[in-house]
FIBA-392267 format. One record per residue (C-alpha): x, y, z. Coordinates in Angstrom, 2 decimals. Layout:
{u=X; v=Y; w=Z}
...
//
This chain:
{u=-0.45; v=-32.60; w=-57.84}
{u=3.42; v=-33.71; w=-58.04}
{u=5.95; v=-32.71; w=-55.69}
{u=9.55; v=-32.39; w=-55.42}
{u=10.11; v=-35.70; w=-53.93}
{u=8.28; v=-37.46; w=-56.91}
{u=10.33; v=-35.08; w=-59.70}
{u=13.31; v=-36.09; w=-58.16}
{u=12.53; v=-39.92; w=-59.07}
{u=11.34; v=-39.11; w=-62.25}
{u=14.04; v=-37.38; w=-63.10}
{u=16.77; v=-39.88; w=-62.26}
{u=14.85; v=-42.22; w=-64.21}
{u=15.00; v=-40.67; w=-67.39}
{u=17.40; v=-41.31; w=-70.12}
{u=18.10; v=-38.01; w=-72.26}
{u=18.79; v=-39.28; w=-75.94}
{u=20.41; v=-37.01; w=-78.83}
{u=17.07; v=-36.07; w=-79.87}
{u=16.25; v=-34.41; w=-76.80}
{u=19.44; v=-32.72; w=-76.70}
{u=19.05; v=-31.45; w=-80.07}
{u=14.86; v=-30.45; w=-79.45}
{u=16.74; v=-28.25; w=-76.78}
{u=18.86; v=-26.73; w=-79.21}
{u=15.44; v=-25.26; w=-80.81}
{u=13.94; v=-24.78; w=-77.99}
{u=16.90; v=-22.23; w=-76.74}
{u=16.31; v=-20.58; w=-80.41}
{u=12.61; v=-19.88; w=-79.81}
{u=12.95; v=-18.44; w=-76.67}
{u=16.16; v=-16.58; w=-77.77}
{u=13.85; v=-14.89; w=-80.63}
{u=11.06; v=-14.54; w=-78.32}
{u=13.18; v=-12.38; w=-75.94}
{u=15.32; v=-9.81; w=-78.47}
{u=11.54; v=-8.70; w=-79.70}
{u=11.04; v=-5.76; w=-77.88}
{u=7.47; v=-5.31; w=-78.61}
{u=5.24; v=-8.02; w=-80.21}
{u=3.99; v=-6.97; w=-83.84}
{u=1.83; v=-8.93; w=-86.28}
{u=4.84; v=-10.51; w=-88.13}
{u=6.46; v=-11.65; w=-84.90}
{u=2.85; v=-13.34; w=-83.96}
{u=3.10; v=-14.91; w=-87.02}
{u=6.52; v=-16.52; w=-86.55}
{u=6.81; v=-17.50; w=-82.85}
{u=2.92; v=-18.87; w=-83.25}
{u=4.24; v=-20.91; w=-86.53}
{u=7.26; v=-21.85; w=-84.57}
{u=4.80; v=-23.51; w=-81.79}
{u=3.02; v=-25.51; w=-84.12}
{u=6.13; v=-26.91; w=-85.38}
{u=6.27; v=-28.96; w=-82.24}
{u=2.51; v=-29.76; w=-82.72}
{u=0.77; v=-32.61; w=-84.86}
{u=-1.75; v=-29.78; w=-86.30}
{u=-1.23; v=-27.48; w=-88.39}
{u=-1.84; v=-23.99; w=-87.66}
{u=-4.68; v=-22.00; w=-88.61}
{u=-3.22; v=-18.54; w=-89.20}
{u=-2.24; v=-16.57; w=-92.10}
{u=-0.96; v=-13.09; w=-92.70}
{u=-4.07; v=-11.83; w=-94.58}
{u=-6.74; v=-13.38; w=-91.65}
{u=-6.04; v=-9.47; w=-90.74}
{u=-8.30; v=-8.82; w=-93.32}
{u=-11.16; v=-10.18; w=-91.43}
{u=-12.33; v=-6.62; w=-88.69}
{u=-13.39; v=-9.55; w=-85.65}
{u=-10.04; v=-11.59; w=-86.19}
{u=-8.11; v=-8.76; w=-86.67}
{u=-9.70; v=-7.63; w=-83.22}
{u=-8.68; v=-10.99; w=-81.69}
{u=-4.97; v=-10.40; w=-83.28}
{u=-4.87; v=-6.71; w=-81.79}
{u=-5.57; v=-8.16; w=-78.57}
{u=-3.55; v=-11.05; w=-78.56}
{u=-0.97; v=-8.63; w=-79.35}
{u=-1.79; v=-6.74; w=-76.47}
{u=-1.58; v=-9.55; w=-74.06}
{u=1.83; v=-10.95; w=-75.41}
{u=3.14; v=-7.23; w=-74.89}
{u=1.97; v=-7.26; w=-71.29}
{u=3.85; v=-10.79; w=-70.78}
{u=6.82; v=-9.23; w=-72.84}
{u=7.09; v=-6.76; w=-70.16}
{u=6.39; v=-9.40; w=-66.84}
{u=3.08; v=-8.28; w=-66.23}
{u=0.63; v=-10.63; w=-65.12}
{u=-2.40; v=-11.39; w=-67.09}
{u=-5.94; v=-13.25; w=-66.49}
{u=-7.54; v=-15.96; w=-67.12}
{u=-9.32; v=-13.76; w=-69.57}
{u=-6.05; v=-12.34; w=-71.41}
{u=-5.53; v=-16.49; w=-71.78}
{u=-8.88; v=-17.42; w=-73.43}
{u=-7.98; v=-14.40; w=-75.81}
{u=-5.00; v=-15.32; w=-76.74}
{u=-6.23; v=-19.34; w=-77.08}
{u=-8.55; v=-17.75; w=-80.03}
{u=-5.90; v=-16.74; w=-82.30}
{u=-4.00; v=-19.92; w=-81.60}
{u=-6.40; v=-23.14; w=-82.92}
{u=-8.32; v=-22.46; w=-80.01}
{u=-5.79; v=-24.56; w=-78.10}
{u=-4.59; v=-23.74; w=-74.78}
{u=-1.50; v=-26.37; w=-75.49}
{u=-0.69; v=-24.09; w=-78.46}
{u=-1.23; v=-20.74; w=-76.22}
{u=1.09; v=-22.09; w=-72.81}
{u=4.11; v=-23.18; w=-75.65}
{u=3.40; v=-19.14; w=-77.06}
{u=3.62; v=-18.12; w=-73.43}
{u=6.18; v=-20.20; w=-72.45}
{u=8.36; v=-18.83; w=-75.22}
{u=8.21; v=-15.54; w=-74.80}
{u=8.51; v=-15.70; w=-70.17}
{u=9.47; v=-19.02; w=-69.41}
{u=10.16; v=-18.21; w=-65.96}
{u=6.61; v=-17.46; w=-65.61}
{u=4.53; v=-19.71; w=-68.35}
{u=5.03; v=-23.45; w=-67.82}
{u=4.46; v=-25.81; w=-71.28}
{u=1.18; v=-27.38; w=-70.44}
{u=0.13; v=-30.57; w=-73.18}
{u=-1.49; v=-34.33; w=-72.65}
{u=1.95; v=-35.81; w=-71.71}
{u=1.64; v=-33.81; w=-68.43}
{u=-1.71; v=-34.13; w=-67.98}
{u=-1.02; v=-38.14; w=-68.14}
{u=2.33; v=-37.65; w=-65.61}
{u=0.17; v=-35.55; w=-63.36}
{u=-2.53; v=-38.89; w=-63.38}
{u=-5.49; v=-36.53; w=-65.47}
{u=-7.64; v=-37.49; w=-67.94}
{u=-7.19; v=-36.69; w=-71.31}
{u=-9.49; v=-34.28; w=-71.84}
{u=-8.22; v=-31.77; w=-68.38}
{u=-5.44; v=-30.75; w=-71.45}
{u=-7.66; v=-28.29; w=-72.38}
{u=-9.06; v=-26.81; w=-68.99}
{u=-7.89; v=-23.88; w=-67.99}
{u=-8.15; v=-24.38; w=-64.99}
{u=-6.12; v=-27.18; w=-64.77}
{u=-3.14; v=-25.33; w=-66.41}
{u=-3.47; v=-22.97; w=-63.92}
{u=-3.46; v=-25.11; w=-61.21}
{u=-0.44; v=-26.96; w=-62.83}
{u=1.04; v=-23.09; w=-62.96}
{u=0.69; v=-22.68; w=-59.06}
{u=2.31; v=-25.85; w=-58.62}
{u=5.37; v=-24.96; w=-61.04}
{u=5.81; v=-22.37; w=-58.93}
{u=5.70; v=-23.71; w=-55.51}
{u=7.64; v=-26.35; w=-56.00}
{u=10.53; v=-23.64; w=-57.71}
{u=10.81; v=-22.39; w=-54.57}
{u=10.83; v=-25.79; w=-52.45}
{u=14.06; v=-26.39; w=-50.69}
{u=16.06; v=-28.62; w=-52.61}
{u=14.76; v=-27.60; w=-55.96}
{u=18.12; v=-25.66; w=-56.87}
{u=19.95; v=-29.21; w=-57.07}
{u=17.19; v=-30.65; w=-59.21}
{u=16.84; v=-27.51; w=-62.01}
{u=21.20; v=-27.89; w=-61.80}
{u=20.54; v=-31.50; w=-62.10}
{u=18.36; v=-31.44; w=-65.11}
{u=20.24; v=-28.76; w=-67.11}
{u=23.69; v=-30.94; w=-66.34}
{u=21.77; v=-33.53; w=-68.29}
{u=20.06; v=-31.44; w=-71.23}
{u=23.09; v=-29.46; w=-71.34}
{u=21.79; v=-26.39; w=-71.40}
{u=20.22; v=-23.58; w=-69.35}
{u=16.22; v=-24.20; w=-69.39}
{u=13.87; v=-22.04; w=-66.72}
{u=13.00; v=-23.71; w=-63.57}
{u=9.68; v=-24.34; w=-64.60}
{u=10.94; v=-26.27; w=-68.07}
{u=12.92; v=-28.24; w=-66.28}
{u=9.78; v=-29.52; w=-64.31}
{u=7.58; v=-29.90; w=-66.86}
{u=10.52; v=-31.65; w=-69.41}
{u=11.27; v=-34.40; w=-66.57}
{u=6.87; v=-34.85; w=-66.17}
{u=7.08; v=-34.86; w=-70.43}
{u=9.90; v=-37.27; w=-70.54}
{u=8.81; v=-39.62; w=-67.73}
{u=5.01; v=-40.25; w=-69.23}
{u=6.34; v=-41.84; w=-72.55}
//
């Protein structure tokens, strides 16, 4: 797993271009939606899970009438459920995770960008560009296990000495406020291109 030490190179290694800058723009939209809904609802599932897929290649596979279905409106209930105990900084299982991956492409990339959105300080974004900057093969991107190993990490490393000057660091250069564990996993994103 990475440590401080090696973020620290990464990170003064990386050249933040417009695009970024703007893709944080979004970003501090999603989560700003994500954190004036006081309790998750169908509709709000809807948009914050559409809203992840915009930064996906795949589309998707959602609608509003899926509700019409009794077992995926079951899955929907429960996702709902689990997003509503994140909503309110409870911690959920490995479990509430492989629920919530159902209603989401059955994608746990697509379920830690839905987490990460609505408690970034808790939720780190978890795809195949970190799973390449953390030296994994491909196919760990959809292990849980993995994610929640690359969890622990975010937040041991949050609470390193010295980390303060790196999360000032990278939101000096992004411009904006991001969680500490964005800021890690952005700098592991940026540095695997």
């Amino acid at each position: 797993m990475i440590t401080l030490r090696e973020l620290v190179a990464k990170r003064d290694r990386i050249k933040i271009t417009d695009a970024d800058v703007a893709t944080f723009k979004a970003y501090k939209a999603f989560v700003s939606y994500c954190r004036q809904i006081k309790r998750m609802n169908l509709h709000h599932f809807l948009i914050a899970s559409h809203f992840v897929y915009g930064w996906m290649p795949t589309m998707l596979q959602i609608s509003p009438d899926a509700a019409s279905d009794k077992a995926r409106t079951a899955d929907i209930n429960q996702a709902l459920r689990i997003l509503n105990k994140v909503k309110s900084h409870t911690s959920i299982s490995s479990a509430d995770i492989e629920s919530l991956r159902k209603c989401v492409n059955n994608s746990l990339v697509g379920t830690s960008k839905l987490l990460h959105f609505i408690d970034p300080n808790k939720y780190p974004i978890w795809d195949k560009k970190i799973v390449a900057s953390l030296g994994l093969k491909a196919h760990t991107v959809s292990k849980l296990a993995y994610y929640e190993c690359f969890r622990t990490r975010c937040f041991c490393i949050s609470k390193e000495k010295g980390f303060r000057s790196f999360h000032k660091k990278v939101q000096q250069m992004l411009k904006i406020r991001v969680s500490p564990y964005r800021a890690i996993e952005f700098v592991m994103w940026k540095s695997s291109r």
